[in-house]
N, C-alpha and C positions, 0 to 999 in steps of 0.2 A: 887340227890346225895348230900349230906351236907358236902361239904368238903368247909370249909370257911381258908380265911389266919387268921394265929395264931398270937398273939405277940411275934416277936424274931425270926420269919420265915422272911429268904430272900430266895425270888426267884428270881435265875440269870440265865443267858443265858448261860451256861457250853459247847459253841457248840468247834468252831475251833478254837478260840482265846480267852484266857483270858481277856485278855486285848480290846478285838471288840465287837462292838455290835452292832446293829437292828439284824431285823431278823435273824434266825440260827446261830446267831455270826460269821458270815465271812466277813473276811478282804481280798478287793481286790485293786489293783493299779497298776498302769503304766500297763509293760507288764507282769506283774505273773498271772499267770495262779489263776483264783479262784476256789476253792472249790465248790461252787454253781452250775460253767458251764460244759461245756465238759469236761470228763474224762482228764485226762494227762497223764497218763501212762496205754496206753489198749495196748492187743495184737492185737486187731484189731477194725476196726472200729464201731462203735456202739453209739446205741443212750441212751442218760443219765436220768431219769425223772426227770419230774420239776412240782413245788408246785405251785395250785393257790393257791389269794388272800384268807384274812379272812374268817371264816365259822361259824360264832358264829351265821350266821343269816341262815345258811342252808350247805349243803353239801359242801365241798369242796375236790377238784378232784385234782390227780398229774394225769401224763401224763402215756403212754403204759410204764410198766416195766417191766424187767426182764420174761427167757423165762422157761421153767421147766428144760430142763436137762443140759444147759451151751451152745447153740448155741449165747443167749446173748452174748457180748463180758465183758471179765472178764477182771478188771484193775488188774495190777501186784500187788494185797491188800500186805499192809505188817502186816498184823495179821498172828501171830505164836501162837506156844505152848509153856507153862512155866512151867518145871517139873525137872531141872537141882539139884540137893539137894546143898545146900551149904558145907556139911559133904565131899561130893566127888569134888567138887570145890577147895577146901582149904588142903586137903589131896586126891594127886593122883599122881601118879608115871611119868609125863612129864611136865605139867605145873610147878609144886612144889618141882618138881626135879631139883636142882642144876644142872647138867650134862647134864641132856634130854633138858632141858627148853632153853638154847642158838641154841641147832641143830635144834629142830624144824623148827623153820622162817628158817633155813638157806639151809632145802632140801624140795624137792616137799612133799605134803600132797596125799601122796601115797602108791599102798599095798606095793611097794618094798624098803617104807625106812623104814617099824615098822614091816618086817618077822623078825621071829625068826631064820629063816637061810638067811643067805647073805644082812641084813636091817644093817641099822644105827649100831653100836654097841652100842652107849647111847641111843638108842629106841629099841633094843630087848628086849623082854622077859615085857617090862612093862604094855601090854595091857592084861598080864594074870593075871590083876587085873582088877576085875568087878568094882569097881568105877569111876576107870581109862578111863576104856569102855564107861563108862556115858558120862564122860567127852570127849572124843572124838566125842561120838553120838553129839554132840552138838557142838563142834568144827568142823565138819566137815557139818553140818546142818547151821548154819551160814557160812563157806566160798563157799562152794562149790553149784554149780546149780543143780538141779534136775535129769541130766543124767549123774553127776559124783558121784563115790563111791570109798569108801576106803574099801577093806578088809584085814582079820585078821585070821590066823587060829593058835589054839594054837598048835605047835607040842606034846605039854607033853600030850592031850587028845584027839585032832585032832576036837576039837571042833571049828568051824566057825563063824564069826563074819560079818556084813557088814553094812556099815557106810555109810549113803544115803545124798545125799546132798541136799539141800532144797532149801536157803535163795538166796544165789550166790553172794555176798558181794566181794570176790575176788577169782572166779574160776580158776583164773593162778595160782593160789597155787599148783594145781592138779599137775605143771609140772616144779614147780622151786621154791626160794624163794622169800619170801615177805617184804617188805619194812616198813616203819615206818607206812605209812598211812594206809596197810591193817592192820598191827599189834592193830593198836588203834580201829579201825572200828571195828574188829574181839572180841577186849577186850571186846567192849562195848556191842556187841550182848550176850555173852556170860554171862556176869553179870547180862544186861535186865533179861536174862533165867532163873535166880535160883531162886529158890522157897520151900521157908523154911515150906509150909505146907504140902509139898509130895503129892499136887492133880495137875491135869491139867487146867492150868489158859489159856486162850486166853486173847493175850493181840495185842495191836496197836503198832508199833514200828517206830518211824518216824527219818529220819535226812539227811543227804548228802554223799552218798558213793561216786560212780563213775557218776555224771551225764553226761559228754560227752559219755559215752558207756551205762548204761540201767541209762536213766532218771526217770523212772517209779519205781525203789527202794526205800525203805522206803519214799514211798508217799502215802498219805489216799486217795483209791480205790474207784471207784464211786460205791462199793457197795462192802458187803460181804458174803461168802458164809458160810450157818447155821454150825455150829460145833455138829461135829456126833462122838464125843466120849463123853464120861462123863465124872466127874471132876476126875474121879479114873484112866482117859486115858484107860477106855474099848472103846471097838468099841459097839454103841447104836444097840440094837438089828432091830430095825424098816428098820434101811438100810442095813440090808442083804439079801441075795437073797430067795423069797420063796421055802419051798421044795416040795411043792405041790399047787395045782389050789386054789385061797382062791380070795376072794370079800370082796369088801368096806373099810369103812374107818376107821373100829375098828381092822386089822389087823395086826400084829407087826413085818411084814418083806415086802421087796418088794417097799420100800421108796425111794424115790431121795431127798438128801438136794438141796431146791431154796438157796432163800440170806434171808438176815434178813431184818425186815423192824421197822420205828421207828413208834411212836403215843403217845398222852398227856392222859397219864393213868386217866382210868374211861369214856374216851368220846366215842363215838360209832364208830366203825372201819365196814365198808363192802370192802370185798377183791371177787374180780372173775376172772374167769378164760377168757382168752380173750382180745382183744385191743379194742373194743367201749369203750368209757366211759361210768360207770355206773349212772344212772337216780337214778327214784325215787326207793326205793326199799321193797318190802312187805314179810310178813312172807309167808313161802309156802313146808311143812313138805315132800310135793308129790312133789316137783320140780328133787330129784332121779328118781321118774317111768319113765321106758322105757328108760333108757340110755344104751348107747351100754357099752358093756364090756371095750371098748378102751377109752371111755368119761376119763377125768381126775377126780380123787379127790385128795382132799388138807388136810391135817391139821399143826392144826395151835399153834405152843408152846411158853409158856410164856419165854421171855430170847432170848439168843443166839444161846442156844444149838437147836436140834431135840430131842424127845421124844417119849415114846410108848406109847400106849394108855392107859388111865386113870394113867398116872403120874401125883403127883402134878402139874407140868409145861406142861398136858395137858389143852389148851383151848376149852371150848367146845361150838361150836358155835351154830350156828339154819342158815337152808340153808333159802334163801331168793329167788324171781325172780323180778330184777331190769328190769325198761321199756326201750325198746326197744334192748332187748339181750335176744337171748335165751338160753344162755348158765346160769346155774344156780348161785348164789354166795350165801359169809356165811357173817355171820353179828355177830360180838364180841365183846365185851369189853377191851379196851385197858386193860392192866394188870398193875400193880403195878412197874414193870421191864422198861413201858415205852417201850418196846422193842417187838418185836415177831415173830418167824421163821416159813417158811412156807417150808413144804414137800408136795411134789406130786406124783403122780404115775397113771397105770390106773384102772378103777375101778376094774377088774379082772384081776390077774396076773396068768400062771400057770404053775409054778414054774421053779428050776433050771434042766437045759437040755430039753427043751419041745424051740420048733419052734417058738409055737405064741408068747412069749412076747415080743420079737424081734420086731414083724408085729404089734402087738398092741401100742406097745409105740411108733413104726413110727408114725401110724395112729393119735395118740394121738397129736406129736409134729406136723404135719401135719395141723390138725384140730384148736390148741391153742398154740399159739407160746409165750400170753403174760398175764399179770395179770393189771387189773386194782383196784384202791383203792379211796375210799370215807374214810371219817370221819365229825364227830360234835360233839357240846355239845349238850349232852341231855337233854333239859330245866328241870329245876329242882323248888323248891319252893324259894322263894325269901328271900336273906338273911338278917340278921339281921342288924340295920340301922351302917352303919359305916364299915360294914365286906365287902369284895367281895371274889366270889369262887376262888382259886388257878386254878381251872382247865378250867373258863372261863379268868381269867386274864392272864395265860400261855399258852393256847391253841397253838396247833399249829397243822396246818394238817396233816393226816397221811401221811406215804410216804415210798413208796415201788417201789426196794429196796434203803436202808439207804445207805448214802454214810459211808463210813467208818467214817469218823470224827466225822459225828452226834452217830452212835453204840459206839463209845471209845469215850467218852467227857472228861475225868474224867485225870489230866496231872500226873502224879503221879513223875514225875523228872526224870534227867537226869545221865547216866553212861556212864566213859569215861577212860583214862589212857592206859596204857600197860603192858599185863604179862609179856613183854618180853623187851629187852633191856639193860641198864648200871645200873648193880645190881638192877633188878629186884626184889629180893624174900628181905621178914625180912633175918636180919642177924643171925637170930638162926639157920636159915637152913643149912643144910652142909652136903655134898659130903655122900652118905650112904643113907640118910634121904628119905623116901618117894621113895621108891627103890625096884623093883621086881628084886630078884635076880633069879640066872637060873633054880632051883628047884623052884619054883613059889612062893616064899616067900618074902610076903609085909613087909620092913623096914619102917613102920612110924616114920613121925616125932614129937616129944611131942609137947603138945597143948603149945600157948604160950602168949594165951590170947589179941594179936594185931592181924593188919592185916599179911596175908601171903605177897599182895604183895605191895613194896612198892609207885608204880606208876596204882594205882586202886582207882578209886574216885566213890562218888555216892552225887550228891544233890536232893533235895527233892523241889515239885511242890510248889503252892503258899498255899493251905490248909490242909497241917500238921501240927498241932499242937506241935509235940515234933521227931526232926529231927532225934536226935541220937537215939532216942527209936526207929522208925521206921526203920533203918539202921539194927539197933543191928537185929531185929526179921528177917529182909529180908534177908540181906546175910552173916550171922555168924552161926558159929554151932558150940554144945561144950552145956555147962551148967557152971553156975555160974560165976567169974570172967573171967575163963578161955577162954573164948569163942576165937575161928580163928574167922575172918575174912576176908572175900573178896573183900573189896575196906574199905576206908576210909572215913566217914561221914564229908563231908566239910560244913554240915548244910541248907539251900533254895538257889535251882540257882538263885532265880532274887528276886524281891519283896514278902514281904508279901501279904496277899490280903488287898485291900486298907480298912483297920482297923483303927482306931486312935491310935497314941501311939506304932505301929510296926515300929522300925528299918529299913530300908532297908538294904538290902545282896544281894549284884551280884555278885554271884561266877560265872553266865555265862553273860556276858554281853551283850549278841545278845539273847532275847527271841523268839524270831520268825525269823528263817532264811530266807533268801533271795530265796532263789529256788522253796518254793510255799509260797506263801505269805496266812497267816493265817490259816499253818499247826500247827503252837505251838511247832518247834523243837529250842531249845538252841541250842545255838552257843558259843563257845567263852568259857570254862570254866576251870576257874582255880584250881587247887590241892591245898593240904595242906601245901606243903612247896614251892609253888611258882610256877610260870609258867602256859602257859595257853597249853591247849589242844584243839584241833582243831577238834577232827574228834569224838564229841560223839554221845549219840544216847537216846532220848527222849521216854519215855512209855507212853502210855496214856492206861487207862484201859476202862470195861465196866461199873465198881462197884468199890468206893474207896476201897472193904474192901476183893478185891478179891485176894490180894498177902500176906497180914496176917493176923492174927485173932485181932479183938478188937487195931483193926488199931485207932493211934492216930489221927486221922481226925475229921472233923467237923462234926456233926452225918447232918443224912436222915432222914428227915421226909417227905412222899408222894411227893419224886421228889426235895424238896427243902430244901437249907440249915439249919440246928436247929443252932445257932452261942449260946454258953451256954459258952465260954471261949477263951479268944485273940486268935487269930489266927495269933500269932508270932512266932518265931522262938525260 
């Protein structure tokens, strides 16, 4: 494979810390917890994989991973969805409302303070605005835990609404009001969310909410689990239930998402099913005959996401038999993505309402509880005198599954402030504005070309290019000068990346918070007109170029930096 390093290619270590390096990029000390070791925030006990030494010279092995349907123990991952529009951020009838936007915080996040008979009276009637609705779904999906909801039913059509709670940042909201530090927590989740290109982004969310009560929130997860919608937020055809008896592995329903797992694109990946470790391993096209129906199969997609069969971001491997197992495995090509999701199921499903797949996928999880994973470089012909490969000089073992920090490397900056508070909103806002009145008639307010609100910040990671530009595309909406905006472009939380001739700017002046050491959350960052903010909340993505288009970033070339222009501010 002729992938030699270019001139003006840097290859960096983009793992948990900017700023850390050897292996994987993680930064440990004293008593934090590392990223490397055991999980830190599981629901239950379980065990982590871990990466042997170098493999340039033969296979190299992680340890039993991850199991097919989530008997593994799951870290509380903080990967979300990013699908908020910034059009319904900046213009919606409670945030952006004058009148609605002080009650909020100050009664429960409840069905009985937003009914349209007997609720709040500056919260009726404003959820029978569909934007509005967005907005809520998402306000309520960052505070609330997963068995609280809010609902909504319109009297004027008697149509129903329900508002699921997700994240859990501060579920006492459900039954009272909230104070300064949910309010800011709550901001920042919320901002993270918006997404100005109207698809579903998965992103990393890291920082400090409540750790004396769940320590395990926004902390990167010793693994993540594959994302089974598409970027349009459909639900992926592959994992829904068969409606009839169907076999193998070119099927497009009857799937389970595993987790995702990393590799050094181009090197050669064997993944199988099982805890042996796997040996030497040979091609072996018959290694299917004679499996029972219950046997497991796997496929395997380029990315984060799951896929159906022959999608671009299907991988299509070749089953192998590794010595000393006889359980089958596939042997693949890491991909371009660096990355790759694994689904399973068993080999015969038949279908929804029938007895067996119940008994068969016992039988299944019964028989393989685990996956094991090989990688190397594929010797290749020898480069030319002065060149070395990119992908034996970066190598790094495959590893399954990825801990969260290694799948989101990518820090893309910090969101912080508060919708709510001591004049909150711009001052063009006023009493009327942004207003469902009782006939269900939305009162907007004229665009006004600043931010909506006035204590809403956003800085940018160490490699963007042009701060404000990236700001503008992310969270404003409108056309031409006019654009709203939802936070304020304060320009890079911390440093540049160590460039010649970059300025430094620490708008956050804590890079790396104290609570997991070499997670990459800002601390400390201050606003446009002064003061600092305590409680914001750090993105990290998969891909710099997944939140907008023709993002000002430093381009990708095969995994590593192209640097073609300062990387200043």
């Amino acid at each position: 494979m002729k992938i030699y390093r270019i001139p003006g290619l840097l290859v960096s270590c983009l793992g948990l810390s900017i700023a850390g390096g050897g292996a994987g990029c993680a930064v440990s000390g004293g008593d934090a917890p590392s990223l490397d070791g055991p999980p830190v925030s599981v629901r239950a006990a379980g065990t982590g994989s871990s990466t042997a030494g170098p493999a340039t010279t033969g296979p190299a092995t992680t340890g039993p991973a991850g199991d097919l349907v989530g008997s593994w123990a799951d870290a509380v991952q903080g990967v979300y969805g990013n699908g908020l529009s910034a059009e319904a951020l900046t213009r919606n009838a409670l945030i952006t409302n004058v009148r609605a936007n002080p009650v909020m915080v100050s009664v429960p996040l409840a069905t009985e303070s937003y009914a349209d008979v007997g609720g709040e009276p500056e919260l009726r009637f404003q959820l029978r605005h569909e934007p509005t609705r967005e907005v809520m779904r998402y306000l309520v999906s960052c505070a609330l835990e997963q068995d609280q909801s809010v609902s909504y039913t319109d009297t004027s059509t008697g149509e129903e609404h329900a508002f699921r709670g997700e994240i859990g940042i501060c579920p006492h909201w459900a039954t009272g009001p909230v104070g300064p530090k949910c309010r800011q927590l709550i901001t920042a989740c919320v901002l993270a969310r918006v997404n100005a290109l109207g698809r579903n982004v998965t992103l990393s969310m890291r920082g400090q909410a409540f750790p004396e009560d769940r320590p395990g929130l926004l902390t990167p997860a010793s693994s993540v689990r594959v994302v089974t919608v598409t970027e349009d937020g459909d639900a992926i055809p592959s994992f829904a239930r068969c409606k009839t008896e169907i076999s193998g592995e070119s099927r497009d329903c009857g799937w389970t998402a595993g987790h995702i797992g990393s590799c050094t694109p181009g090197s050669h990946v064997y993944i199988g099913v099982g805890s042996e470790p796997l040996g030497d391993c040979d091609a072996d096209p018959s290694s299917a005959t004679g499996l029972s129906p219950g046997d497991t199969v796997v496929r395997l997609c380029s990315g984060i996401r799951g896929c159906d069969a022959g999608s671009p971001d299907h991988i299509d491997p070749s089953e192998v038999r590794c010595s000393g197992r006889s359980e089958p495995a596939l042997h693949f090509v890491c991909p371009a993505s660096g990355h790759f999701s694994v689904m399973n199921g068993p080999r015969t499903t038949l279908g929804a309402g029938a007895a067996g797949p119940a008994k068969i996928l016992a039988a299944t999880l019964q028989q393989h509880k685990r996956f094991s994973v090989t990688s190397h470089v594929q010797p290749g012909p020898t480069p030319p005198p002065g060149a070395v490969s990119i992908i034996e000089a970066s190598f790094k073992p495959a590893e399954y599954p990825a801990p969260e920090a290694r799948v989101f490397r990518w820090r893309e900056g910090a969101f912080y402030g508060s919708f709510w508070g001591e004049n909150p909103l711009n001052g063009r806002l006023e009493a009327g504005m942004n207003e469902v009145t009782e006939d269900g008639e939305f009162h907007g307010a004229p665009a006004s070309g600043q931010s909506v609100f006035r204590h809403a910040f956003a800085c940018t990671g160490e490699y963007w290019t042009d701060q404000a530009a990236y700001v503008e595309h992310r969270l404003c909406a409108g056309a031409g000068e006019e654009k709203d905006c939802a936070a304020t472009s304060v320009g890079a939380c911390g440093d540049a990346h160590a460039f010649k001739d970059c300025p430094p700017l620490d708008q956050c002046s804590v890079a790396d918070g104290g609570l997991v050491e070499g997670d990459g959350d800002f601390q400390e960052c201050k606003g446009s007109g002064g003061g600092t903010w305590h409680h914001p909340i750090t993105v990290y993505l998969n891909h710099p170029s997944d939140v907008i288009r023709n993002s000002p970033f430093a381009r990708m070339v095969s995994g590593a930096l192209f640097v073609d222009a300062p990387l200043c501010p």
